[in-house]
C-alpha positions as CSV (number, residue, x, y, z in Angstrom):
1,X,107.9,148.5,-2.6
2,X,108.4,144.7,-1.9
3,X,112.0,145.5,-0.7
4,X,110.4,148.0,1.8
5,X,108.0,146.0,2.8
6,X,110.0,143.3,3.4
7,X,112.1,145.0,6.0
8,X,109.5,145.5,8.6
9,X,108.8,141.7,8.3
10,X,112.5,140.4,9.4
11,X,112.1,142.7,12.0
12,X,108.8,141.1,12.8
13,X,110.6,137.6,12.2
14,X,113.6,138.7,14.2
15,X,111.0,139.8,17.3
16,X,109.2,136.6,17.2
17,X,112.4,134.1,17.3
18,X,114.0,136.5,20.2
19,X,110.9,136.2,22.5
20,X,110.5,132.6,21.2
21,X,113.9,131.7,22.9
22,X,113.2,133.9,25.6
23,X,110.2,131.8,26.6
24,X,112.4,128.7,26.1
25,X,115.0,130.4,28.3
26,X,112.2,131.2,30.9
27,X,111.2,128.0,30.9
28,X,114.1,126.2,31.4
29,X,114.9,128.1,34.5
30,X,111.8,127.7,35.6
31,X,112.2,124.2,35.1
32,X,115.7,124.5,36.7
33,X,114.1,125.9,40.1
34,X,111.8,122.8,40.2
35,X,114.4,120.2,39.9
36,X,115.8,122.8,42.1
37,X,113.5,122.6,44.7
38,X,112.4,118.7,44.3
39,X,115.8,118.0,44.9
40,X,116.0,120.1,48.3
41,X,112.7,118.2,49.3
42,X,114.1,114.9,48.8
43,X,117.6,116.2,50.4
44,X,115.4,116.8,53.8
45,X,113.3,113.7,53.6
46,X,116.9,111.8,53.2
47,X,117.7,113.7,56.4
48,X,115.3,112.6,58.0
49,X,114.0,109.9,56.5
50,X,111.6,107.2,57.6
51,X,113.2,104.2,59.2
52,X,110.1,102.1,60.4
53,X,106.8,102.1,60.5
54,X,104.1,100.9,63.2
55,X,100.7,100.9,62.3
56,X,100.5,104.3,60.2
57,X,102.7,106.0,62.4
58,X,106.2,107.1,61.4
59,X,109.7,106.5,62.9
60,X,112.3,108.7,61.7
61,X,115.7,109.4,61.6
62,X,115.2,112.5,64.5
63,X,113.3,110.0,66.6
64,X,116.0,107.4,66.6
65,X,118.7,110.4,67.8
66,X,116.0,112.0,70.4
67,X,115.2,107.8,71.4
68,X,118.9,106.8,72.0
69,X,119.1,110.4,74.5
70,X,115.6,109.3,76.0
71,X,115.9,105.7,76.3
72,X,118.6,106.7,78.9
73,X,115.8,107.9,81.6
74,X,114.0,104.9,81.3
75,X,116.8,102.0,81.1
76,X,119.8,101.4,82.9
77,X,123.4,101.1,81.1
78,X,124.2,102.1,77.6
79,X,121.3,101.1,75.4
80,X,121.9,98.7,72.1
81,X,120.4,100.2,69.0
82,X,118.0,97.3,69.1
83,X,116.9,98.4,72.9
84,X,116.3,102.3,71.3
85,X,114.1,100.7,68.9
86,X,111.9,98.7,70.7
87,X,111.8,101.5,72.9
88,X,110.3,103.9,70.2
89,X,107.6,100.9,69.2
90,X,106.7,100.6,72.8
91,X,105.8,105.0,72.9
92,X,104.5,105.0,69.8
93,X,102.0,102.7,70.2
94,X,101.4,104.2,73.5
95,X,101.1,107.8,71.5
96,X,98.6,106.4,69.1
97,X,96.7,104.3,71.7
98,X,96.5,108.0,73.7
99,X,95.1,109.5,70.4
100,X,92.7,107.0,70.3
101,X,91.4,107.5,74.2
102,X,91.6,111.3,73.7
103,X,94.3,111.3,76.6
104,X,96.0,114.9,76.2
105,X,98.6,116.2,79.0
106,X,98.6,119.5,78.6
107,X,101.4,121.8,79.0
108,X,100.0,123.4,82.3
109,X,100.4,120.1,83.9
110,X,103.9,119.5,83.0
111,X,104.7,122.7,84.4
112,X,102.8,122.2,87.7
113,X,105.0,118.5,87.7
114,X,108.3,120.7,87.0
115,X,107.3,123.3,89.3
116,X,107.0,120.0,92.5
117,X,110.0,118.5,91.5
118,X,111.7,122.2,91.7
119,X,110.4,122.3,95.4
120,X,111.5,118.5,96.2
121,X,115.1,119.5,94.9
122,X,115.0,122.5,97.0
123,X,115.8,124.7,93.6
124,X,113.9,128.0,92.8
125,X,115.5,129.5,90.2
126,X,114.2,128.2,86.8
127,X,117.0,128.1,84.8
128,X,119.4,126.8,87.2
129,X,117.2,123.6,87.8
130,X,117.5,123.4,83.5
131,X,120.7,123.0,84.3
132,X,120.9,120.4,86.8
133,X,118.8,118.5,85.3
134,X,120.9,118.2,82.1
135,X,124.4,118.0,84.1
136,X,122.7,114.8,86.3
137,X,120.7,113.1,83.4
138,X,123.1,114.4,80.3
139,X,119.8,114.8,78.5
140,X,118.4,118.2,77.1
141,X,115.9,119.7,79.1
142,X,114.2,119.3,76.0
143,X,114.2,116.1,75.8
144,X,113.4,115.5,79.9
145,X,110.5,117.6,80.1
146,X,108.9,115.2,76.9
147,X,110.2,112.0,79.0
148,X,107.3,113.5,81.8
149,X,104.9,113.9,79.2
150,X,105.4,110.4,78.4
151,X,104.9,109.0,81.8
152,X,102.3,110.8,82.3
153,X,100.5,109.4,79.0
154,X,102.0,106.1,80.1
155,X,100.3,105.8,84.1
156,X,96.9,106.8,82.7
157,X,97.0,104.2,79.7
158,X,98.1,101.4,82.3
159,X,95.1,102.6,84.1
160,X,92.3,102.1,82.1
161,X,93.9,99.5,79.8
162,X,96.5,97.7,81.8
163,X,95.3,94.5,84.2
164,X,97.8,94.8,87.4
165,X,97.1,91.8,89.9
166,X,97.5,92.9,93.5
167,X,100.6,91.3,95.5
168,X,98.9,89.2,98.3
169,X,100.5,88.5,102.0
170,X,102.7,85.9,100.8
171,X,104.6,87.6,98.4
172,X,104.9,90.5,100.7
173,X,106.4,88.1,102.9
174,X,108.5,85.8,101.0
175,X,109.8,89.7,99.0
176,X,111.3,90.4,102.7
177,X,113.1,87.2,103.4
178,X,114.8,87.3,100.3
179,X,116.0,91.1,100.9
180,X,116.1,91.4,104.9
181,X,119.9,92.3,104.0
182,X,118.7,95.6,102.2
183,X,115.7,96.8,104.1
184,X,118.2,98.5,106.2
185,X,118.4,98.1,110.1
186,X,116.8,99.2,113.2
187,X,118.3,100.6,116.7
188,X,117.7,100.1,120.1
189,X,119.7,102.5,122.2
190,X,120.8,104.5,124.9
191,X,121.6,108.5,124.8
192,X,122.9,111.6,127.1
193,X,122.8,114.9,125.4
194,X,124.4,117.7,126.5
195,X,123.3,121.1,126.0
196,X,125.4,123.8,123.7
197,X,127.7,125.8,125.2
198,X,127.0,129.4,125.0
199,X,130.7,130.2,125.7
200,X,134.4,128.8,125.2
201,X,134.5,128.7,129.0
202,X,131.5,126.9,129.3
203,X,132.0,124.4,126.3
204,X,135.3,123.4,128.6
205,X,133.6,122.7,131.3
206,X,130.8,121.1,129.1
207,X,133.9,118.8,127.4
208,X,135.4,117.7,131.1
209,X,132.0,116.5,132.2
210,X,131.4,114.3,129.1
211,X,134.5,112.9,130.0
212,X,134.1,112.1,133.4
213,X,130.5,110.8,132.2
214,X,131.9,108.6,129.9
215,X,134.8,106.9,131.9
216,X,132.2,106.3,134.4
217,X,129.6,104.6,131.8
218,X,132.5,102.9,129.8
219,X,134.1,101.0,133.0
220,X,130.0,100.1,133.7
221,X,127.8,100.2,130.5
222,X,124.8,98.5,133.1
223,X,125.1,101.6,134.5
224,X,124.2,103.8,131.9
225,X,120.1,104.0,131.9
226,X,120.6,105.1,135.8
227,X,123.5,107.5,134.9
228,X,120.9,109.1,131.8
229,X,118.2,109.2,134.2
230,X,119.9,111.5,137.1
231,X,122.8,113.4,135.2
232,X,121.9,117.1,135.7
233,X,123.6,117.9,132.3
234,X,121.3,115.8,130.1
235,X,119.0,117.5,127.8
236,X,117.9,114.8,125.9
237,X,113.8,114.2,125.8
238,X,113.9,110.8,126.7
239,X,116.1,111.3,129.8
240,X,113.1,110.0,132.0
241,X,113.2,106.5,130.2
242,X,117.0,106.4,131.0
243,X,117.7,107.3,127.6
244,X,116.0,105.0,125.6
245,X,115.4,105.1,122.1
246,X,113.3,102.2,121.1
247,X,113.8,100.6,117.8
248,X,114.3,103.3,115.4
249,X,115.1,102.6,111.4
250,X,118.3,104.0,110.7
251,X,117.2,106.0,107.9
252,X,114.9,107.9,110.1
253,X,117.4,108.6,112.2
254,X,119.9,109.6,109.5
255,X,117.0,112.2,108.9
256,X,116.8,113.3,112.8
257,X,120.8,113.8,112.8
258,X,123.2,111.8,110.1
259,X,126.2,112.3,112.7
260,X,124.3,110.1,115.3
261,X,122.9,107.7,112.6
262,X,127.0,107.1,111.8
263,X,128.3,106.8,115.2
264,X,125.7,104.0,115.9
265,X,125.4,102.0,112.6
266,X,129.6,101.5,113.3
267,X,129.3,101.0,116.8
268,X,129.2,97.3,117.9
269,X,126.2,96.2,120.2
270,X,126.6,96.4,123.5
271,X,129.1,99.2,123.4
272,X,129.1,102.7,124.2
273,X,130.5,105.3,121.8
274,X,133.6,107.9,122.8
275,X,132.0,111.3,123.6
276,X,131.3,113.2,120.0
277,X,129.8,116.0,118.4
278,X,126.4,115.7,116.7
279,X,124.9,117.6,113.7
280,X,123.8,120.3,116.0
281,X,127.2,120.5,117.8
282,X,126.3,119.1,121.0
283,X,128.3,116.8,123.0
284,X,126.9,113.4,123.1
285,X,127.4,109.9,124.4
286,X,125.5,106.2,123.7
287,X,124.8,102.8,124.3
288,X,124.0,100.4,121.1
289,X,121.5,98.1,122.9
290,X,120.2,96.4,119.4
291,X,120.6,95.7,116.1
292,X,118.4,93.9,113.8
293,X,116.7,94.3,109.5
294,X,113.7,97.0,110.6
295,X,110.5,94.7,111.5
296,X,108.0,93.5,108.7
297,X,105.5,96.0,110.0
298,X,107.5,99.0,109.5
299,X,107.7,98.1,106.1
300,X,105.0,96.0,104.8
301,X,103.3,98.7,102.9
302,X,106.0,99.9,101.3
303,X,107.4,96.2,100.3
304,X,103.4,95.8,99.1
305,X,103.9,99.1,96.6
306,X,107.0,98.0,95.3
307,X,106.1,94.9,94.4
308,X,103.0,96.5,93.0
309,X,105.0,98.6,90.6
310,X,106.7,95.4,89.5
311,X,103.6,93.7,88.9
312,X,102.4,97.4,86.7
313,X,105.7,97.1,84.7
314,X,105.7,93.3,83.8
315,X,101.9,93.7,83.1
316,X,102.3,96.7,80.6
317,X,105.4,94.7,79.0
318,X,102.8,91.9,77.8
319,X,100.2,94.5,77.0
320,X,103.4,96.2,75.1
321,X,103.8,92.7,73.3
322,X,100.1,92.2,72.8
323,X,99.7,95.1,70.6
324,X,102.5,94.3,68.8
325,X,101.2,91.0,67.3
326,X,98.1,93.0,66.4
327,X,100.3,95.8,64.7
328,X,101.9,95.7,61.7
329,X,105.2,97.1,61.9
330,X,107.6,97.3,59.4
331,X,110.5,99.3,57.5
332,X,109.3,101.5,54.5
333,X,109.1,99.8,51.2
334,X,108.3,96.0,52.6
335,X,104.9,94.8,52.1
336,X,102.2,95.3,55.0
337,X,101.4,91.8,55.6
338,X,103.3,90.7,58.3
């Protein structure tokens, strides 16, 4: 009787060790798979781990490789890693100062900005514009279309938090003495036109006239404002002034006809030019009357906004610098006094 009943209980005994060490064995995976899985977590967090923080706000690994792509947009040269850093402190703390104004951009408005600057490059396919813009800025489209965002954030924080003095007259003033060499030039001149030839026949007869024109106006350049005036052949719409042009910035001239524009910045003053073509294929001939840096008042507002635009940059450098001194910012792991 013992013997038999003693059978049943090793079996019992036997059961009870087996799923004993199976529960071990479960539990040992299971506690495999955690290690498992901590050690993936702390795998990515090395990947991209934190490298500074200012204020509360994070600066990791990612934002240093998507800084040293964007800090191109924004400075000229190749960047030092200390320039990509100072560079992520300065949009952070304009991120977190936009948090704390509310100020969103929203995604609608960055497409309405990439839809303008579609139409100013003359582009309308989508994906072709993607690609110019990465071929001319070797930066991800990606990465461009968040450099916009940034602005964006950027103009309205300089707004309402940024103090920008105005340039007065004097600075205006003394800002185009000290570039008159690169405000470009002005024109004074003389022109006869001559009207497109329909035909090969008449485009000979249209090329001998120029020529006789021009012999007569080179042998007497006095001459020219009188010749203008009376030639039958001359189309041009200020024939009735003798030809005159009256001061004209180069530039917009360049945009009237770039040929012309050319022919005259090379020409000395006082000369006339040899007959020539112009963008529209018409024979042409002129007299460089003048030369001087285009007048103060052509360009006075347009010195004034650059100079405000320096004065916004310099001012939102010291705000930059003011909000560093009241930010802590430091590297994980270092204490947060400063």
């Amino acid at each position: 009787m013992k013997r038999f009943l003693s059978l049943p209980l090793r079996s019992l005994l036997f059961l009870a060790l087996s799923l004993f060490a199976s529960a071990c064995s479960s539990a040992d995976e299971k506690q495999a798979q955690i290690k498992k899985f901590d050690k993936s977590t702390v795998e990515g967090e090395r990947i991209n781990s934190v490298r500074l923080l200012v204020g509360t706000r994070p600066i990791t690994d990612i934002d240093y490789e998507d800084g040293s792509a964007l800090v191109k947009l924004f400075r000229q040269g190749r960047a030092t890693p200390k320039e990509v850093e100072n560079f992520l402190i300065e949009k952070s703390i304009v991120d977190q100062v936009a948090e704390e104004e509310s100020i969103v951009v929203s995604d609608e408005r960055i497409d309405n900005e990439i839809k303008r600057r579609m139409e100013m490059a003359k582009e309308t396919d989508e994906e072709a514009f993607k690609a110019r813009i990465e071929r001319e800025t070797q930066v991800s489209f990606r990465l461009w279309k968040e450099s916009l965002r940034y602005q964006m954030v950027r103009q309205q924080i300089v707004q309402i938090k940024v103090t920008i003095p105005q340039p007065d007259e004097k600075e205006v003033e003394k800002f185009y003495k000290q570039n008159a060499h690169r405000v470009g030039v002005e024109l004074l001149f003389r022109e006869i036109v001559f009207p497109v030839a329909p035909t090969i026949a008449a485009e000979r007869e249209i090329d001998k006239r120029a020529r006789q024109v021009h012999s007569q106006v080179s042998a007497n350049p006095a001459s020219f404002g009188d010749v203008a005036r009376s030639l039958p052949e001359n189309v041009s719409p200020f024939k009735a002034g003798g030809g005159i042009r009256l001061w004209i910035p180069i530039d917009d001239l360049a945009r009237e006809d770039r040929v012309l524009a050319g022919m005259l910045y090379n020409l000395p003053q006082g000369a006339v030019s040899p007959v020539f073509r112009d963008s529209t294929n018409r024979y042409r001939i002129v007299l460089l009357e003048g030369k001087r840096p285009v007048s103060l008042e052509k360009i006075r507002e347009m010195i004034r906004m650059q100079l405000f635009y320096d004065k916004a940059d310099e001012s939102f450098e010291r705000w930059i610098e003011e909000r560093k001194r009241n930010l802590v910012i430091r590297k994980p792991g270092e204490p947060q006094g400063k």
